[in-house]
C-alpha positions in Angstrom: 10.8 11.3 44.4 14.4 12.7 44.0 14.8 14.6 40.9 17.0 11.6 39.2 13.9 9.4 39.9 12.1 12.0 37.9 14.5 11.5 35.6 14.8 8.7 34.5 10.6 8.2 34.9 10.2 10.7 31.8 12.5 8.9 29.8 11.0 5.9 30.4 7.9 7.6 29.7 9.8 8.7 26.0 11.2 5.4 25.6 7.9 3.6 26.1 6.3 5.9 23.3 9.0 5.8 21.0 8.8 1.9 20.8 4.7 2.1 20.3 5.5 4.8 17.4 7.6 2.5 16.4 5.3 -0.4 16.5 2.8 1.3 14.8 5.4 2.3 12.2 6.5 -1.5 11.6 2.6 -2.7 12.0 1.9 -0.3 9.0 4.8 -1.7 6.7 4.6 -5.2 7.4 1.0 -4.5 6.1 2.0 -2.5 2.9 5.0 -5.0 2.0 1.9 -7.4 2.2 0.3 -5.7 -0.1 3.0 -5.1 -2.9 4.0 -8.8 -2.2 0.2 -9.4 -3.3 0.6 -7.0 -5.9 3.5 -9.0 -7.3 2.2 -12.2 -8.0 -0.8 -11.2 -9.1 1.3 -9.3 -12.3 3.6 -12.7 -12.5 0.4 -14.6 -12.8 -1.2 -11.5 -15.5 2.5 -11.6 -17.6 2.3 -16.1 -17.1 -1.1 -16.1 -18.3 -0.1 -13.7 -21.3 2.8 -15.5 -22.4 0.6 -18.7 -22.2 -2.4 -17.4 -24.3 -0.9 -15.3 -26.3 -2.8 -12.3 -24.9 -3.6 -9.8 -22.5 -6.3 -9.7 -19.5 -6.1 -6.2 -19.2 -9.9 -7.4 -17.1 -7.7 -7.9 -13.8 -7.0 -4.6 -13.8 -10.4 -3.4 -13.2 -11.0 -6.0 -10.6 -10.9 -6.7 -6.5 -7.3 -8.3 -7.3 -5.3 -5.2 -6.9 -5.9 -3.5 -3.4 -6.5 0.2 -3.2 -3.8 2.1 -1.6 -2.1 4.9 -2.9 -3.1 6.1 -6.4 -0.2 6.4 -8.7 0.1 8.2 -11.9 -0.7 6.5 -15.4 0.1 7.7 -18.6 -3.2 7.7 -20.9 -0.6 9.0 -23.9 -2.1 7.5 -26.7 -4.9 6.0 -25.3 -8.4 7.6 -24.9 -9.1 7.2 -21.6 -12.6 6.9 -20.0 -14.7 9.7 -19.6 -15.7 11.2 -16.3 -19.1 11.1 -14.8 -20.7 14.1 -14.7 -23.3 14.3 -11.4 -26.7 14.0 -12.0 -28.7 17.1 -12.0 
């Protein structure tokens, strides 16, 4: 193999996994714009079904609607919020 054969091999070697990095990459965000999309409507439908009633169903919230991801920070200012477990002895 002459050494521009070698060449170019290795960056088609790079090449090759820079587009599977990549892939993953757009794999993981096609999943996670998914997810917000999800996200989304189920708050349109929790702010429609306010505005309808008259009240909110603060029960979705707590439910399998919402998909675990990242945890984001909440303000409990004002609120009491609810108390940790404490392991059993």
């Amino acid at each position: 193999m002459s050494f521009d054969d070698e060449i170019t091999h290795f960056a088609l070697q790079d090449t090759e996994a820079t587009l599977q990095s990549t892939d993953r990459q757009q794999g993981l965000m096609r999943e996670e714009n998914a997810n917000l999309k999800h996200d989304t409507n189920v708050l349109i439908n929790v702010i429609s079904s306010a505005r309808t009633h008259g009240r909110w169903d603060v029960r979705i919230f707590e439910s399998h609607y919402f998909r675990p991801r990242v945890e984001i920070g909440v303000s409990t200012h004002g609120h009491n919020p609810a108390p940790s477990r404490a392991p059993s002895p």
